[in-house]
matplotlib code that plots the C-alpha trace (Angstrom):
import matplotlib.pyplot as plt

x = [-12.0, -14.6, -15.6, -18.1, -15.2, -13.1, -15.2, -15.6, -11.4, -11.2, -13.6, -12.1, -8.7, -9.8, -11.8, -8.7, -6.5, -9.2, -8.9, -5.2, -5.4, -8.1, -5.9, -2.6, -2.2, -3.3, -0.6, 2.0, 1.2, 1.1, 4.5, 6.0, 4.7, 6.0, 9.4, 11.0, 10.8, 12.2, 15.2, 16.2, 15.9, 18.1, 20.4, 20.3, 21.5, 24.9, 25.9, 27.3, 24.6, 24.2, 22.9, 24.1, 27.9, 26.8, 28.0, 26.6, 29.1, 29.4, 29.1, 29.2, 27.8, 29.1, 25.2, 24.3, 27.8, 26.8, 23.2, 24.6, 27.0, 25.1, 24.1, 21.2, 19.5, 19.8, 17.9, 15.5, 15.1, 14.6, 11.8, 10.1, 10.1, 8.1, 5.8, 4.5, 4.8, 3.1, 0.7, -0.5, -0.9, -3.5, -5.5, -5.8, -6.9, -9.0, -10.2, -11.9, -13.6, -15.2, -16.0, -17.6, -19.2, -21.1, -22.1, -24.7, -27.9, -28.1, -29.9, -27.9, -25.7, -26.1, -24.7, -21.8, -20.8, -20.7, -18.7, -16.4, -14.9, -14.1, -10.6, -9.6, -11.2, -9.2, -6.1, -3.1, -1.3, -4.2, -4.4, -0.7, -0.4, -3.3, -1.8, 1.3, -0.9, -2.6, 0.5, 2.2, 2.8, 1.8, -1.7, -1.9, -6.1, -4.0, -2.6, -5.8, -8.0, -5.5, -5.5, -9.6, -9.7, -7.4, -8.5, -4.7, -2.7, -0.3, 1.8, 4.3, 5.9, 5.0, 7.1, 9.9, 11.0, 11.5, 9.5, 6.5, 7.3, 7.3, 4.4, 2.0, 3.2, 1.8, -1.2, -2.1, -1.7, -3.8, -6.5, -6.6, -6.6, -8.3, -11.7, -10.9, -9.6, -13.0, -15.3, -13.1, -13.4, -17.3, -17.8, -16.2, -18.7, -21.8, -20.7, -21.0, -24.3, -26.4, -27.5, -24.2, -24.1, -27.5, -26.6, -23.6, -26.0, -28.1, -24.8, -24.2, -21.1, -20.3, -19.3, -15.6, -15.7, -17.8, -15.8, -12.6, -14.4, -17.0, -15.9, -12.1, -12.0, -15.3, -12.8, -9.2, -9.0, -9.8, -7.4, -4.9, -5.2, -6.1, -2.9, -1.1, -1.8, -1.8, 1.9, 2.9, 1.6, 2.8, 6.6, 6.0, 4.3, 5.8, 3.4, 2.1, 5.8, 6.5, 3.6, 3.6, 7.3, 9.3, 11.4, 12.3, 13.0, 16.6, 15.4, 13.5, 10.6, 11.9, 10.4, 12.4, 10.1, 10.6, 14.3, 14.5, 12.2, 15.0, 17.3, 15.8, 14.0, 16.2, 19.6, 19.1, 21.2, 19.7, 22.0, 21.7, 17.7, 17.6, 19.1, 17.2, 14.0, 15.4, 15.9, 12.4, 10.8, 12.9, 11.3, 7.8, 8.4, 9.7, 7.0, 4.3, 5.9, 6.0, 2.7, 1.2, 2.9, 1.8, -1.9, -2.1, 0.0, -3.5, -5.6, -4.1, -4.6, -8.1, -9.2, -8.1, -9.7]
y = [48.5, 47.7, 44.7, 43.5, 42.8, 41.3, 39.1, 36.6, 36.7, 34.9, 32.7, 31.7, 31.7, 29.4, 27.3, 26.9, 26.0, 23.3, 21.9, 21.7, 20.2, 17.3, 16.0, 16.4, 13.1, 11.7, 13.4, 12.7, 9.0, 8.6, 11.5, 8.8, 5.3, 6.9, 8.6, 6.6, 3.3, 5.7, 6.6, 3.2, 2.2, 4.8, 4.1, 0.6, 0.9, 2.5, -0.6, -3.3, -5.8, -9.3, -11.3, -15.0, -13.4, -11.5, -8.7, -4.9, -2.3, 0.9, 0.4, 4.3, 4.1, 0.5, -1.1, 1.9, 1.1, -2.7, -2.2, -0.2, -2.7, -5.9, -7.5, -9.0, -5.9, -4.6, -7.8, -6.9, -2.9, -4.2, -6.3, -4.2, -1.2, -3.6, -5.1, -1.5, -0.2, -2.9, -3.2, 0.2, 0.7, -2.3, -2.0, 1.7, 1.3, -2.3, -0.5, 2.3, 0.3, -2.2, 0.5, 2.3, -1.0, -1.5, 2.1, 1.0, -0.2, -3.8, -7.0, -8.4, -5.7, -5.9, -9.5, -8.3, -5.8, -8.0, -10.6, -8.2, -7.7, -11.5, -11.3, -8.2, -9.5, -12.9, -13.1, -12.3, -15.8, -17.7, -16.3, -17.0, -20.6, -20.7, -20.1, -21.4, -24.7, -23.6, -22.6, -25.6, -27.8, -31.1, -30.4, -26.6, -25.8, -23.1, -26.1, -27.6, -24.5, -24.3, -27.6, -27.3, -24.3, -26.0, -29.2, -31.0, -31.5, -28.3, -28.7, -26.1, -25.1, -21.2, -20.8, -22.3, -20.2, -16.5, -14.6, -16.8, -16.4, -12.7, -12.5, -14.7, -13.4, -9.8, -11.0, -12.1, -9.1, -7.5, -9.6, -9.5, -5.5, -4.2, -5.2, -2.6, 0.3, -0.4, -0.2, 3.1, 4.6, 3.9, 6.0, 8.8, 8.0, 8.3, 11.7, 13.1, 14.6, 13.0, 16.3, 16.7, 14.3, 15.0, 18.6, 17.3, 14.9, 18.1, 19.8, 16.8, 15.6, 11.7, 9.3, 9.7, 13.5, 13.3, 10.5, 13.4, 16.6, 15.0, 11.8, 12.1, 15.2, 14.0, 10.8, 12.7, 13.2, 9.7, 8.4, 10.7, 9.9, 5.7, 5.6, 6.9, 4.5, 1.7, 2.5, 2.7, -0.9, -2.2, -1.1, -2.5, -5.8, -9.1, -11.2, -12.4, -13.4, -14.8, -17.5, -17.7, -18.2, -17.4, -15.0, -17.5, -19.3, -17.6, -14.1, -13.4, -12.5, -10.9, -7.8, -5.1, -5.8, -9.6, -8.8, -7.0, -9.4, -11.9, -9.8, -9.2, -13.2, -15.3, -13.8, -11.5, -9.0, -6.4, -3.2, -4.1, -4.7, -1.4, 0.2, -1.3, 0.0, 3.4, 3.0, 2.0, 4.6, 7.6, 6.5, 6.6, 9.5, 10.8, 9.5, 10.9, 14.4, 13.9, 12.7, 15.1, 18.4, 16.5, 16.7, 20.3, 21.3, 19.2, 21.0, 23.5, 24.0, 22.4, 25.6, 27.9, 26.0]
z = [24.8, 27.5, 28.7, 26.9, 24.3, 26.5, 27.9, 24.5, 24.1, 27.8, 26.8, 23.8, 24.9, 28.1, 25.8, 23.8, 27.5, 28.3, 24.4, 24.7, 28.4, 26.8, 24.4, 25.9, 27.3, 23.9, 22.3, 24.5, 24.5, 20.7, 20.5, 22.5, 21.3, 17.8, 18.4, 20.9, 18.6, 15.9, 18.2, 19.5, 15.5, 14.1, 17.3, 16.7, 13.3, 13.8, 16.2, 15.1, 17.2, 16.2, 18.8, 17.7, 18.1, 21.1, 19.7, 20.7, 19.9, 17.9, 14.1, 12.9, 9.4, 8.6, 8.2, 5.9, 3.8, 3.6, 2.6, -0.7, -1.4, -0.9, -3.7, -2.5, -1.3, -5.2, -6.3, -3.4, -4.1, -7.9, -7.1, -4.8, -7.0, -10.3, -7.4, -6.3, -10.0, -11.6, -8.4, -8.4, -12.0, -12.2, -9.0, -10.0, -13.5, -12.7, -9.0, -11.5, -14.0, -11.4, -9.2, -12.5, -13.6, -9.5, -10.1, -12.4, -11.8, -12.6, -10.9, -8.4, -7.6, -4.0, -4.0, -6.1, -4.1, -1.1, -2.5, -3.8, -0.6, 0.1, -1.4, 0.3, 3.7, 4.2, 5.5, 3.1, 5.5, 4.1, 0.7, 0.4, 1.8, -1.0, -3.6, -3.0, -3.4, -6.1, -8.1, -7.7, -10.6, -9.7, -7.9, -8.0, -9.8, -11.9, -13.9, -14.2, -15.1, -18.0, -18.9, -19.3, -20.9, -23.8, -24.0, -23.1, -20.6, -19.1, -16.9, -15.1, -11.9, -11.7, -8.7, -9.0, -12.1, -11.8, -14.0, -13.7, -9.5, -9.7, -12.1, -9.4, -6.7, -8.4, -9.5, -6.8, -5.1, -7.4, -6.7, -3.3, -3.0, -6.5, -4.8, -1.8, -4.0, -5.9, -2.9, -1.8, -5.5, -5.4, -2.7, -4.1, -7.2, -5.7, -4.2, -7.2, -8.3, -10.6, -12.2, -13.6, -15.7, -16.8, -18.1, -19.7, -21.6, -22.5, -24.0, -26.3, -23.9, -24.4, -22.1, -22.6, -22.0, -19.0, -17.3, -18.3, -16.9, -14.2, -12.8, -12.7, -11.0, -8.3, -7.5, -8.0, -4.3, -2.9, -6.0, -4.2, -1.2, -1.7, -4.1, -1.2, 1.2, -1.4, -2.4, 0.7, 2.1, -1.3, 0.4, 3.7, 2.3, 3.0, 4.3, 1.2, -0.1, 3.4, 2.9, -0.9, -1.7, 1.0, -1.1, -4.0, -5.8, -4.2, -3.7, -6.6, -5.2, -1.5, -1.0, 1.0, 4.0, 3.8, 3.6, 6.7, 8.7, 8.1, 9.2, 12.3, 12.6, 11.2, 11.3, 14.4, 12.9, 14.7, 14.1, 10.3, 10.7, 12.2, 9.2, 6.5, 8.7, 9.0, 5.1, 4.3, 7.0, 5.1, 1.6, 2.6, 4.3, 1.3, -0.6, 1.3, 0.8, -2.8, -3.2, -1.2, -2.9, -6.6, -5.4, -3.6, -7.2, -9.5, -7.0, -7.6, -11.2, -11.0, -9.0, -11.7, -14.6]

ax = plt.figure().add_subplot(projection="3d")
ax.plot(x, y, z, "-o")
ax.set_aspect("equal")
plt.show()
């Protein structure tokens, strides 16, 4: 070995050493702005800490025993899970068809596009102490849209009953984020080559089958990766419920999130706080892991087709 072919390894390895050297401080800053809050949470929730009995001592596993047993944290898990569920399954399904529908070329579609965004740009505070007006059932324009549309007078208090609470509270999280997904989805659309879709024409393909063999697998990845993130902010969501209901009517509509900023605001149970986070921080974790071994497993099999 002379050194002619020594010579590029030095290189290389000291271009590696000054890579490693340039990004060091950034790693160690973010390793610990990340892990240190993670440590004093998970330490936090084995003590017993409530601050309005100045109270700070060791709790063991006494917060993780009272989050399985307290009733209220069922009624909260049970909501969450139909808020995501439900959530997710129409801002995927209405995300596609609008982003399909602003894929087309059509008068006006620039305009459209732009004002798409509006819901998804305004604050969910705002949107929420909206709608809690517009909801109500004395003044809320809900009421009165309906009462237009058939012709007599309708008159009902959406959030003070629970089903109707939990079903606006939902829709109107779909409304606020669908346009977003859209936007995300149409990206991944125009990605996809036109010509494509023009030899499929040739071949007598339809437009179901193309949207099966061409367009689902062109967008499968930013679905993947969109429904990720979209599930997970669905978990941690509570500032919609915060200004829209405030949990109610009783805790109908608390969200795990919501839950544990009470805990920590309002009550300032902090040990207990601390274990609902570490809860909540384990599930999208373990959520993320899931999600990501599903879509290397469809890539997977996409390859071999």
């Amino acid at each position: 070995m002379n050194s002619l072919t020594i010579a590029p390894k030095v290189k290389r390895s000291r271009a590696k050493k000054c890579i490693w050297m340039l990004i060091l401080p950034a790693v160690v800053i973010r390793a610990a702005t990340m892990l240190y809050p993670l440590c004093v949470t998970f330490y936090y929730s084995l003590l017993d800490y409530r601050v309005t009995k100045q109270l700070k001592v060791w709790g063991g596993i006494k917060n993780y025993e009272k989050f399985f047993r307290d009733p209220s944290i069922k009624a909260t898990l049970s909501f969450t899970l139909r808020f995501t569920v439900f959530s997710m399954v129409f801002i995927v399904v209405l995300g596609i068809l609008f982003a399909l529908l602003l894929n087309v070329k059509f008068h006006g579609k620039p305009f459209l596009r732009s004002i798409a965004l509006i819901p998804w740009a305004m604050p969910t505070i705002v949107i929420g102490i909206a709608m809690r007006w517009g909801f109500n059932g004395t003044y809320g324009f809900v009421n009165d849209l309906i009462t237009r549309l058939i012709g007599q007078p309708f008159n009902y208090d959406w959030l003070a009953n629970v089903g109707s609470a939990q079903f606006s509270v939902i829709f109107v999280d779909i409304w606020k984020n669908t346009p977003f997904f859209a936007i995300m989805v149409l990206a991944a659309l125009q990605t996809i080559p036109s010509e494509l879709y023009e030899a499929a024409r040739v071949d007598g393909s339809g437009a179901i089958r193309s949207f099966r063999h061409i367009t689902l697998p062109g967008i499968s990845k930013t679905l993947g990766t969109m429904g990720l993130f979209f599930t997970l902010w669905r978990i941690s969501s509570f500032d919609l419920v915060y200004a829209m209901t405030s949990g109610g009517p009783g805790s109908a509509t608390s969200l795990i999130a919501y839950k544990l900023m009470l805990e920590t605001v309002k009550t300032l149970n902090y040990g207990y706080a601390s274990c609902i986070a570490v809860i909540l921080f384990a599930v999208m974790v373990l959520i993320t892991i899931l999600s990501k071994g599903i879509m290397r497993v469809l890539a997977t099999r996409g390859e071999r087709r």
